[in-house]
N, C-alpha and C positions, 0 to 999 in steps of 0.2 A: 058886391058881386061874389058867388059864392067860388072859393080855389079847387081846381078838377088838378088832378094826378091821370098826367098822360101816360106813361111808365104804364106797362101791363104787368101786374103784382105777381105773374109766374116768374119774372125775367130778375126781381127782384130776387126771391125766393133762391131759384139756382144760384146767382151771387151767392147770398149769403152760405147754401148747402156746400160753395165749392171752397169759401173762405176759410170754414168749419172743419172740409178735407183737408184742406192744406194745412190748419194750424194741427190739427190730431194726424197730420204727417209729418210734421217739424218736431211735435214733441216724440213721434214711434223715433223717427231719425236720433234724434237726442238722446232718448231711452236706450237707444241701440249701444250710440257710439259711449255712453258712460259705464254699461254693463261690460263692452266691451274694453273699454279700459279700465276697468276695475277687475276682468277676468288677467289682464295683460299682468296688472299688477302684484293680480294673486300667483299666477303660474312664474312672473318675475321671481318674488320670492320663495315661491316656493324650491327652484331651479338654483338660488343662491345659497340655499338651506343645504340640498344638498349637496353643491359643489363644495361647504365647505366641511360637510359630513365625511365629502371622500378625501380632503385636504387631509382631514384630521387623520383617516384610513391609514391614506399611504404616509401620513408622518411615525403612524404607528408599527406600520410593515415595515419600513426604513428601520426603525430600533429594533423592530423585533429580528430583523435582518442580522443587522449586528451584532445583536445579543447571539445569533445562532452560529456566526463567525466566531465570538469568543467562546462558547462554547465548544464545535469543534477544534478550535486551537487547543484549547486546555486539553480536549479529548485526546489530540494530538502527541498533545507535554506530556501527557498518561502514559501514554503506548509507549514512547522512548523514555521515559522514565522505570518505567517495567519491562522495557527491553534491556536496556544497558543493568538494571538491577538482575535478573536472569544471568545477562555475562558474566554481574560481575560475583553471582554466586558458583554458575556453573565454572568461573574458574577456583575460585576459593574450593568448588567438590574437586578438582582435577590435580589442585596442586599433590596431594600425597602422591595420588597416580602420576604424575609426571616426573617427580621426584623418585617413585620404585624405577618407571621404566628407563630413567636415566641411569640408576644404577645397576638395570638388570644388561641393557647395552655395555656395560663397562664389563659383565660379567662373561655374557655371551662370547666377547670378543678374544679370537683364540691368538697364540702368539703368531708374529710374520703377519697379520692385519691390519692396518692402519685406514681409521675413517677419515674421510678429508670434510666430508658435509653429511648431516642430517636435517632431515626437511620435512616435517608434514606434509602430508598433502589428502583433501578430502574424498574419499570413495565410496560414496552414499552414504548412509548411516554409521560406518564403521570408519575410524582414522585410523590412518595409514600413515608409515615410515616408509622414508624414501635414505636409503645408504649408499654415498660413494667413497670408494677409497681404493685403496692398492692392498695386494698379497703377492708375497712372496711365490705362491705355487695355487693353481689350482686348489688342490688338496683342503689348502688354508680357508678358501671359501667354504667347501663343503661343509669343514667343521662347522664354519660362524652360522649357516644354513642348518647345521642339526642341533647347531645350541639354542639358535633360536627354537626350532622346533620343541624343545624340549624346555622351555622357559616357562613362567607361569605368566607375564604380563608382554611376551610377543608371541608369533603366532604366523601362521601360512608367509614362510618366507619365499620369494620369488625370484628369478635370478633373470634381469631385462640384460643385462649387456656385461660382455668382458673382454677386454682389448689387452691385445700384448704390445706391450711395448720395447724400445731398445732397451730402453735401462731395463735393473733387475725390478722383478715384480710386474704385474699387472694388473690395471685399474677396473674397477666391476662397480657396479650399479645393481642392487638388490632391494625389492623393498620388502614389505613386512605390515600384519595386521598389530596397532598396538591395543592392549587390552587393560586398559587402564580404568583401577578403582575396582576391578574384581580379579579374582584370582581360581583358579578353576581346581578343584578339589580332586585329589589323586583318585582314581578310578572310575570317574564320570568321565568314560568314553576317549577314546584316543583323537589326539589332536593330528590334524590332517597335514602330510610329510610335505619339503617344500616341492615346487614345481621349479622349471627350468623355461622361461618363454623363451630365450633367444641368447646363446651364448658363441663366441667364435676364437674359440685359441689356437692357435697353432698347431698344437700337437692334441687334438680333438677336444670333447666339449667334457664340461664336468660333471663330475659323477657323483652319485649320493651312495 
């Protein structure tokens, strides 16, 4: 007796059509997820490359950082090493001139004067003498005021303060430009007489 296939051979057919989708869906899925792990892997390393590109950066920034600290610093040890070398030439130029103007002060000084202090003190580009002491009279200052005037390493004497006192003599405060390390050569111009800012004696103020 001959075998009959009751199945209608379209129902068959879709089976198989949708079998065929699903496995060419399994494999696109599959396909997917390895390219996508295989991108995860590459952009992985790739992202590790660089992290450790910028490792190496900032280890390199870091020294060079450092390097740039010690180099300022030495820049530093420069500038005071060339500063105090400056001092210590500009004093090695000053000691003659300090050593005239000490003896030109000894010169200056008329009898009945007595210094008690001399004192530097800075007045823009030019240094200044600052004089205390006592005199017997008036008079006594004005001299030490025209000696100076008339000196080759002082210069525009001033006269800030003069107090009488009980005892003999009174004490004055005067200062004075020093002109130290040059000497100004007779007849180049007259040297300018002193001034009197603030004097108060007794018996009136001092006279030049």
């Amino acid at each position: 007796m001959p075998r009959i296939n009751l199945l209608p051979w379209r129902e068959e057919q879709r089976k198989e059509r949708k079998l065929a989708f699903l496995v060419a869906l399994g494999v696109a899925v599959l396909a997917a997820m390895v390219t996508t792990f295989a991108a995860y892997l590459l952009f992985d390393s790739m992202i590790s490359g660089q992290q450790r590109r910028n490792q190496m950066l900032r280890g390199q920034i870091k020294l060079l950082d450092k390097q740039i600290e010690e180099i300022n610093s030495l820049e530093t040890e420069k500038q005071r090493f060339i500063a105090r070398m400056e001092v210590i030439e500009k004093l090695q130029r000053s000691r003659p001139g300090i050593v005239h103007v000490f003896d030109e002060i000894v010169k200056t000084l008329p009898d009945g004067v007595y210094l008690t202090g001399v004192q530097q003190v800075n007045a823009g580009a030019s240094k200044r003498l600052k004089f205390e002491g006592v005199a017997q009279s008036s008079t006594r200052v004005s001299s030490f005021m025209r000696n100076i005037d008339a000196s080759e390493w002082l210069r525009n004497p001033e006269l800030e303060v003069v107090q009488t006192s009980k005892g003999p003599g009174s004490s004055f405060t005067l200062t004075a430009d020093e002109v130290a390390g040059t000497q100004d050569e007779p007849g180049k111009g007259a040297v300018p007489k002193g001034k009197i800012r603030k004097a108060g004696l007794g018996g009136g103020g001092v006279q030049q």
